[in-house]
C-alpha positions as CSV (number, residue, x, y, z in Angstrom):
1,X,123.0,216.6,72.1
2,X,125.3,219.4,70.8
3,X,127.6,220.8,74.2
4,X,126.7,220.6,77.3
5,X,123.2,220.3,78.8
6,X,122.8,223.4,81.3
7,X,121.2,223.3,84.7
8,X,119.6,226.6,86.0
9,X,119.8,226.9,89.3
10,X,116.9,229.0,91.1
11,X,117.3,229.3,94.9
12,X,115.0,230.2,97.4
13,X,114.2,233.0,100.2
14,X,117.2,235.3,100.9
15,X,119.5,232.8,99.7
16,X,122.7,233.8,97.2
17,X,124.5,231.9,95.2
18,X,126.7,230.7,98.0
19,X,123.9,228.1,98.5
20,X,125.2,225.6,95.9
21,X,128.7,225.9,96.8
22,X,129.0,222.5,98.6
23,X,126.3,220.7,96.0
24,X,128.5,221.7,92.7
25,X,131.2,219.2,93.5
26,X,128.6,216.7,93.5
27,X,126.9,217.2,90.1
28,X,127.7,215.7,87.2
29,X,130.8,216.8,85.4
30,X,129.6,217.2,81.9
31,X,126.7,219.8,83.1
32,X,127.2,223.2,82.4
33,X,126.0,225.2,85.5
34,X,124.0,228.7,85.3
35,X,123.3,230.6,88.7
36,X,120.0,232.6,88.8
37,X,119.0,234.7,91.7
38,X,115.4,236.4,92.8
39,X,116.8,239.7,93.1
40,X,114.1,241.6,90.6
41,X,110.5,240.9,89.9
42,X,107.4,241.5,92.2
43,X,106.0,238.5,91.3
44,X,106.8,234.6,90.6
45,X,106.4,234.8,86.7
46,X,108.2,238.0,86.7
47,X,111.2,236.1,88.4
48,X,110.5,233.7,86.1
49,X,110.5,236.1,83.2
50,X,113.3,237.4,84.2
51,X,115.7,234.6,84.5
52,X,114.3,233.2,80.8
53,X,115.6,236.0,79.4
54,X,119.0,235.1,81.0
55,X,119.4,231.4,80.4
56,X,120.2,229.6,77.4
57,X,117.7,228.2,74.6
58,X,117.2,224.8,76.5
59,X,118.1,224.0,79.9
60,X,117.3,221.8,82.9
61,X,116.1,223.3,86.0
62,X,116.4,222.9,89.7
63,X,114.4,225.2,92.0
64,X,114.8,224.9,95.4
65,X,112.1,226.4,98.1
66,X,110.7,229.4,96.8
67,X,112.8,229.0,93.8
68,X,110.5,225.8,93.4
69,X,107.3,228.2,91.9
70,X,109.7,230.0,90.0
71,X,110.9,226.9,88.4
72,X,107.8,225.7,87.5
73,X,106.3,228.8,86.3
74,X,109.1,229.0,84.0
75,X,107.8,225.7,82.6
76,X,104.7,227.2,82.3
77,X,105.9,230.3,80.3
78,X,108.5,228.1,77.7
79,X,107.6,224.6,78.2
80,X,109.5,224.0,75.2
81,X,113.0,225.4,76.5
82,X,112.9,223.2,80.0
83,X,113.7,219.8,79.3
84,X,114.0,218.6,83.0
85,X,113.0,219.9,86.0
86,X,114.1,219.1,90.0
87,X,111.9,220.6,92.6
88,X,113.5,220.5,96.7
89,X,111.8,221.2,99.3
90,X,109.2,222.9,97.9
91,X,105.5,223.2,97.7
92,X,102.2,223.7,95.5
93,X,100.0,225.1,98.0
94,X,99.5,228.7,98.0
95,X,100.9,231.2,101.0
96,X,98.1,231.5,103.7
97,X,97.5,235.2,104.0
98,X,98.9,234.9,107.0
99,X,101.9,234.4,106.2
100,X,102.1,236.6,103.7
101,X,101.3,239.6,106.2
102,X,104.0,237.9,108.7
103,X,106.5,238.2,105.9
104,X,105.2,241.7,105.3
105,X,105.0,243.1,108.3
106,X,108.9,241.6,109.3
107,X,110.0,244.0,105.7
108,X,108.4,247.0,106.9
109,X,109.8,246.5,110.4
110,X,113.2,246.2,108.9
111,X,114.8,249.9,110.1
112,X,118.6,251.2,109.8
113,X,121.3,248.1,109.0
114,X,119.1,244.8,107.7
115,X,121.9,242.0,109.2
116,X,119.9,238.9,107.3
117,X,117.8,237.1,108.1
118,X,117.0,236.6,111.9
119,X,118.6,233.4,113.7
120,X,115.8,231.6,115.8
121,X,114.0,231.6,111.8
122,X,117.1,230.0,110.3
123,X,117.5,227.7,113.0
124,X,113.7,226.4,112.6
125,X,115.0,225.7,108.8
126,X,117.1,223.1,109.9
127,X,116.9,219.7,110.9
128,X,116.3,219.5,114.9
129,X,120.1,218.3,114.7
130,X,121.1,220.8,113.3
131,X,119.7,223.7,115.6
132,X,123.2,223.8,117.8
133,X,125.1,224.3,114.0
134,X,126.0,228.3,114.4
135,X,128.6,227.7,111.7
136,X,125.9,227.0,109.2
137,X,123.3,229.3,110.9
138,X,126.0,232.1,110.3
139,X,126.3,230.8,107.1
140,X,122.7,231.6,105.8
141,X,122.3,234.9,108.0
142,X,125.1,236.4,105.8
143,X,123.7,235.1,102.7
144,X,120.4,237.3,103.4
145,X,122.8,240.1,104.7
146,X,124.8,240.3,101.2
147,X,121.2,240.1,99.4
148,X,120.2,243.5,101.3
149,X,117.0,245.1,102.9
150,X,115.9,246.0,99.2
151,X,115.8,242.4,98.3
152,X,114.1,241.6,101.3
153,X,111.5,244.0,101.4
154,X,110.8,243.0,97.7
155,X,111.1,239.0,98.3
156,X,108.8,239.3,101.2
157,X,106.1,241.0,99.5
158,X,105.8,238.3,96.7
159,X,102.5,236.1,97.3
160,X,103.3,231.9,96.0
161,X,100.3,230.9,94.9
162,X,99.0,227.0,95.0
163,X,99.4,225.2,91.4
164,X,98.2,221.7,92.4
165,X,95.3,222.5,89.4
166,X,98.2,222.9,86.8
167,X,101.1,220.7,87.7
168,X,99.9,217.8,84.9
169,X,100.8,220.7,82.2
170,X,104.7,219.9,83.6
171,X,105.4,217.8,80.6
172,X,109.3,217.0,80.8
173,X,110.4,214.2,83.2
174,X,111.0,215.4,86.5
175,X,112.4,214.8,90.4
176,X,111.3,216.3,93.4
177,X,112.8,215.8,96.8
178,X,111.8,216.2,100.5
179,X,113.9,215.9,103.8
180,X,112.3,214.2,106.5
181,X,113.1,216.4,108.8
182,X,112.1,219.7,107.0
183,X,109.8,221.7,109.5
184,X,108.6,223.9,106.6
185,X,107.7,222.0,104.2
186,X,106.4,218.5,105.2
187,X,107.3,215.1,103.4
188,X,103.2,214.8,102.9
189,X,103.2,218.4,101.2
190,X,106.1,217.6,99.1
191,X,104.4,213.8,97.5
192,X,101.6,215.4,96.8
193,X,103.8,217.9,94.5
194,X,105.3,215.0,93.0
195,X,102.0,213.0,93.0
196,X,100.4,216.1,90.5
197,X,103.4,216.2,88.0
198,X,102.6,213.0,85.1
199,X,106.0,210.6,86.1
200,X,107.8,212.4,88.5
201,X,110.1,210.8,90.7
202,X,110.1,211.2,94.4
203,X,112.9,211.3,97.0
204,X,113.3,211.7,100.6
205,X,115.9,212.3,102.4
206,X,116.8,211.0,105.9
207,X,118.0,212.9,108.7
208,X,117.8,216.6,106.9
209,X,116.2,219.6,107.2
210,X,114.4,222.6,105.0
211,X,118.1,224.0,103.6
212,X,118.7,220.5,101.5
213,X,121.9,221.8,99.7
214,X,123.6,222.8,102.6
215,X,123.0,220.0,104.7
216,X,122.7,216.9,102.3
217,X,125.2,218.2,99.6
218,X,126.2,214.9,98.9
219,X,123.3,213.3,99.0
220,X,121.0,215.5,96.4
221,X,124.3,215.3,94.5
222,X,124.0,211.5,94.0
223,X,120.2,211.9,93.6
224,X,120.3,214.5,90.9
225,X,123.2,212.5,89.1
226,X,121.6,209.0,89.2
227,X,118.1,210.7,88.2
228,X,119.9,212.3,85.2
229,X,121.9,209.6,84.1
230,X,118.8,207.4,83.9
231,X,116.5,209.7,82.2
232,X,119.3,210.6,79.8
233,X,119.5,213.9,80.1
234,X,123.1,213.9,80.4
């Protein structure tokens, strides 16, 4: 392998790069790290295009939440650039139109000062444990705040559609992890992700919520390095 192996980091809904701030310490040392965001494109594969044209010529790739479609439609558009790919709480099913007009109508709501996202959703992100945290609650408001109503507005409108039909086109080895306490995305939704990708691993872990990286740092650290060190990709 000539240098170090780079892992593109793709985080999910009004989330900045804050989010892998307590995760970093945890990765391995010999990785060299590149931070994506979702700030442009209307569309998955145009945040996928987008952050292609950023990273280098190969690269792992971990996509957490919403960043999870945009990770795997970047493995889709340049299968042979992705040479490993980590999926956390995340999803192939598509939005239910519902949900897309929930997010939609929030956006178009959104009037004067946008302040992040609102607290009693943030709260529902994390582990029933967790709900009393306003530290970390606080944490992910101002994450959404620093993103801006622009990003929202443009986040909210963007529709995830399912890919169950096409994860066995995901050809380089791969981990995905749930948290058994994640409200949004359920351990069931997540195995059958894992189930539709040829050889992926799957991890679970205990007492944690949606927002994996900031409330198992540790623990996806040790899963991520173990998973790496044993496929050889580092």
């Amino acid at each position: 392998m000539n240098g170090p192996m780079t892992l593109v980091l793709v985080p999910g809904f009004m989330l900045d790069r804050t989010l892998w701030d307590d995760l970093l310490p945890f990765l391995p040392a010999e990785l060299a790290i590149h931070v994506a965001d979702l700030n442009t494109g209307a569309t998955i594969d145009a945040m996928a295009r987008a952050i292609l044209a950023e990273a280098p010529p190969t690269f792992m790739l971990l996509g957490f939440s919403m960043g999870g479609y945009v990770a795997r439609a970047m493995a889709r558009l340049a299968p042979e650039r992705v040479t490993g790919i980590i999926l956390v709480a995340t999803s192939a099913r598509p939005d239910q139109p519902a949900m897309v007009a929930a997010r939609v109508r929030a956006a178009r709501q959104t009037v004067g000062a946008f302040h992040g996202l609102a607290r009693g959703a943030i709260r529902a992100s994390l582990h029933a444990g967790r709900a009393g945290d306003s530290a970390l609650i606080e944490r992910v408001r101002q994450m959404g705040e620093r993103l801006g109503v622009d990003v929202f507005v443009r986040q909210s409108a963007v529709v995830r559609g399912g890919d169950l039909a096409t994860l066995r086109e995901i050809a380089c080895p791969a981990l995905v992890v749930a948290a058994d306490g994640d409200q949004l995305r359920s351990v069931d939704e997540v195995r059958e992700l894992a189930d539709g990708i040829p050889g992926a691993s799957l991890a679970v872990v205990e007492h944690c919520g949606h927002m994996v990286p900031l409330e198992a740092p540790e623990v996806l650290g040790a899963l991520i390095t173990n998973w790496m060190r044993g496929a050889n990709l580092v």
